[in-house]
C-alpha positions in Angstrom: -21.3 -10.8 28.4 -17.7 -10.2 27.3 -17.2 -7.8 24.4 -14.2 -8.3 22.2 -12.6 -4.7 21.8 -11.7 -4.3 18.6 -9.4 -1.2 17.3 -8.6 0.1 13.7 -5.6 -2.0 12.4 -4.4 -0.3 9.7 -1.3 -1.2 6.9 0.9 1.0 5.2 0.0 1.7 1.5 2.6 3.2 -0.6 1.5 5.9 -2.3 3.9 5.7 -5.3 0.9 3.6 -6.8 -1.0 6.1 -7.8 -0.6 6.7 -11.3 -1.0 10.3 -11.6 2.3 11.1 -9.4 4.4 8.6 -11.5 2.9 10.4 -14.5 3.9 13.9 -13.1 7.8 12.6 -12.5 7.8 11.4 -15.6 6.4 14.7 -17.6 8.4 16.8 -15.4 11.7 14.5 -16.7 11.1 14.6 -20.3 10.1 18.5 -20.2 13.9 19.2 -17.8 15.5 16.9 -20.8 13.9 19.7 -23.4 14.9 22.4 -21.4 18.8 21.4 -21.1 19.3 21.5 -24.6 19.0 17.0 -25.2 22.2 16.8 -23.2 20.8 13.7 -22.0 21.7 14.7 -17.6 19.0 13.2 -15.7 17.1 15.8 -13.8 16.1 15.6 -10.0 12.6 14.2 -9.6 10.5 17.2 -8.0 8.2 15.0 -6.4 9.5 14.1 -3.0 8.2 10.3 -1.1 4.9 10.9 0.1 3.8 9.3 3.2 2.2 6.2 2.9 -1.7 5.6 2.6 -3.5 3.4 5.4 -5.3 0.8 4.9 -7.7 -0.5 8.1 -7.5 -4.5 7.8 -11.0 -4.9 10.0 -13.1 -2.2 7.8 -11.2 -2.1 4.7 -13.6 -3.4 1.8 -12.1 -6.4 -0.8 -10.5 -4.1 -3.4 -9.2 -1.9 -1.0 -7.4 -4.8 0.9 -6.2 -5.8 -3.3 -4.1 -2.2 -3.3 -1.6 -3.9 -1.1 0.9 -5.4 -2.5 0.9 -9.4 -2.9 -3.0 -9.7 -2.3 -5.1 -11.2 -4.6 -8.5 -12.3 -4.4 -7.9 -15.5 -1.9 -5.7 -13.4 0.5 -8.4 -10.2 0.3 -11.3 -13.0 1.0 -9.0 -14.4 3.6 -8.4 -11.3 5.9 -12.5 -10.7 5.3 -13.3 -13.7 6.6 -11.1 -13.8 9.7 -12.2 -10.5 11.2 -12.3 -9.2 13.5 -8.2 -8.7 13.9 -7.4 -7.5 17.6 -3.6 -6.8 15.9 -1.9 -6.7 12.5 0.1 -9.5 13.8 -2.6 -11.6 13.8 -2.8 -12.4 10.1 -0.1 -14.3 10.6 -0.6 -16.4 13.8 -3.8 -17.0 12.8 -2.3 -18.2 8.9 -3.9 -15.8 7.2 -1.0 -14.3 5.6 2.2 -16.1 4.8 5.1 -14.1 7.2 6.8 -12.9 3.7 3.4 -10.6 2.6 2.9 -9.2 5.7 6.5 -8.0 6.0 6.0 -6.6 2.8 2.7 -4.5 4.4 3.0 -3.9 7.6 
């Protein structure tokens, strides 16, 4: 028997979703607008672009595959149901994901 070899596909995730690093920007902005006397300069963000998060499209559960940006429900249900993926390319030759989305995630 022939067994389909199937790897971990994974898609970027940007990490800038997480609401507890937009939160620290923003508290560190209104405390360096304090500090400067209300001279209304914008501060420098001391968070620096984190790396982006991974998301594996063949193990990934529904709501994990909904972090990504521009899937819903019927694109999470989608991906589920077309597994296994032998490469991220393959949600769109198989239709699974309009070519505009998955530029968006790759």
């Amino acid at each position: 028997m022939h067994q389909r070899a199937v790897g971990l596909l994974l898609i970027a995730l940007p990490f800038a979703l997480a609401s507890g690093a937009l939160a620290a920007t923003q508290a560190h902005g209104a405390s360096a607008a304090s500090a400067d006397g209300g001279s209304g300069r914008a501060a420098k963000p001391a968070v620096a672009a984190a790396p982006a998060a991974l998301v594996d499209i063949n193990r990934a559960n529904r709501s994990q595959l909904k972090t990504l940006p521009g899937i819903g429900d019927a694109e999470a249900d989608k991906i589920v149901a077309g597994r296994p993926y032998l490469s991220k390319a393959d949600l769109v030759t198989t239709k699974v994901l309009p070519a505009g989305i998955y530029l968006s995630i790759k």
